[in-house]
N, C-alpha and C positions, 0 to 999 in steps of 0.2 A: 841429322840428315846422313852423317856419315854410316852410321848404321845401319840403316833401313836401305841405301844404295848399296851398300857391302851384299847386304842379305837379298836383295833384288835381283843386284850382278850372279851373285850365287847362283839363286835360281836360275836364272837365265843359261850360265852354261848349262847347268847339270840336264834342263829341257830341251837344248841341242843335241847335248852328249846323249840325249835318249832318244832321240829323232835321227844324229848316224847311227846310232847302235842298230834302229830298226830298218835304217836304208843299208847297213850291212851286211844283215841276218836274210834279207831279202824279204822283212816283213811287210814294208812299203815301196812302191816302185817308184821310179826316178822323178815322173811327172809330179806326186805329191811329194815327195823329199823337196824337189825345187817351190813347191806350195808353197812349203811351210818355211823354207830355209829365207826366200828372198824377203816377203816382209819378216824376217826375223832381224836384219838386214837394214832394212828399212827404219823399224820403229830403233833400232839401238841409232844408229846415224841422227836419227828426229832427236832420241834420251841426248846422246853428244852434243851437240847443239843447241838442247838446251842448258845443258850444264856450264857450256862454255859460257852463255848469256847470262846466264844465274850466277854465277861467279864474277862476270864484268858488275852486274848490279847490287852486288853485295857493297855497305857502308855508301851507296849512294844516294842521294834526295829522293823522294817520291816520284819526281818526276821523271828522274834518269833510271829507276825501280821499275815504272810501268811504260817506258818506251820501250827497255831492251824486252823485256818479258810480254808486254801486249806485242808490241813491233815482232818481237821475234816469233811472236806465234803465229802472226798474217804469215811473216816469210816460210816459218815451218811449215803449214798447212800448206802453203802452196807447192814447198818442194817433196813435202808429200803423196800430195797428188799427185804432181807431175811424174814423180817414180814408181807409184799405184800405175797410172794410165801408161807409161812404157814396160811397164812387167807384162800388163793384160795383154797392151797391145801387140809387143815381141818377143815372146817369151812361149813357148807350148808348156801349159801348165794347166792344173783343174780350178779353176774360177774360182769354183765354192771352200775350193779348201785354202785356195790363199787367203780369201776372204775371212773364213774364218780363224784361217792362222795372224791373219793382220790383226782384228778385234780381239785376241786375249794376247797376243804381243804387246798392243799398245795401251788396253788395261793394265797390264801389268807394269805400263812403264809411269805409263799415269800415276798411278797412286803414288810413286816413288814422288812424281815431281808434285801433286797436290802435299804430301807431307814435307815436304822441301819451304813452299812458299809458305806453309801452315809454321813450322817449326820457325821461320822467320819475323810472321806476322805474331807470332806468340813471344820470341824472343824481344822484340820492339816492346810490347807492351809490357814484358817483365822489367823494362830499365825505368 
């Protein structure tokens, strides 16, 4: 996991660092820089949260494995939205492009965390 998180985080800046570069240059205007920047924002806050979860369930029973990580997904999801629905709602920003800057932020954090619980669920079965 450590790996694929190193190489995620990676990407992660260097897609920022390309997004000021372009709200620098004057290639993108402020309304979509703020698009893309807030759920960038968002999904890394959701990745935190779950790492911190994933780490408490680490060596734990099954059932202390799927409360934090089910449980924590109700709670993520819900503080999710709630930051989605106060960005929309007060924020002057382009809809579509947060939108779409939300759905490959959080792909991209996604995989991180499907290869996390994978690399666990495979680690278990190798002992």
């Amino acid at each position: 996991m450590i790996k694929s998180t190193k190489n995620i985080l990676i990407l992660y800046l260097i897609l920022n660092l390309a997004v000021i570069v372009l709200f620098l240059t004057d290639t993108i205007d402020t309304g979509l820089f703020i698009s893309i920047m807030t759920p960038s924002g968002i999904v890394l806050a959701n990745f935190i949260i779950f790492s911190i979860l994933y780490k408490k369930s680490d060596g734990k029973s099954n059932k202390n494995f799927l409360l934090y990580n089910l449980g924590g997904m109700v709670f993520r999801m819900v503080f999710v939205l709630l930051l989605i629905f106060l960005s929309l709602k007060f924020l002057k920003i382009d809809k579509y492009g947060f939108i779409f800057a939300f759905f490959i932020w959080y792909i991209l954090f996604l995989i991180v965390e499907i290869k996390a619980v994978k690399a666990k669920a495979d680690a278990i079965k190798g002992k």
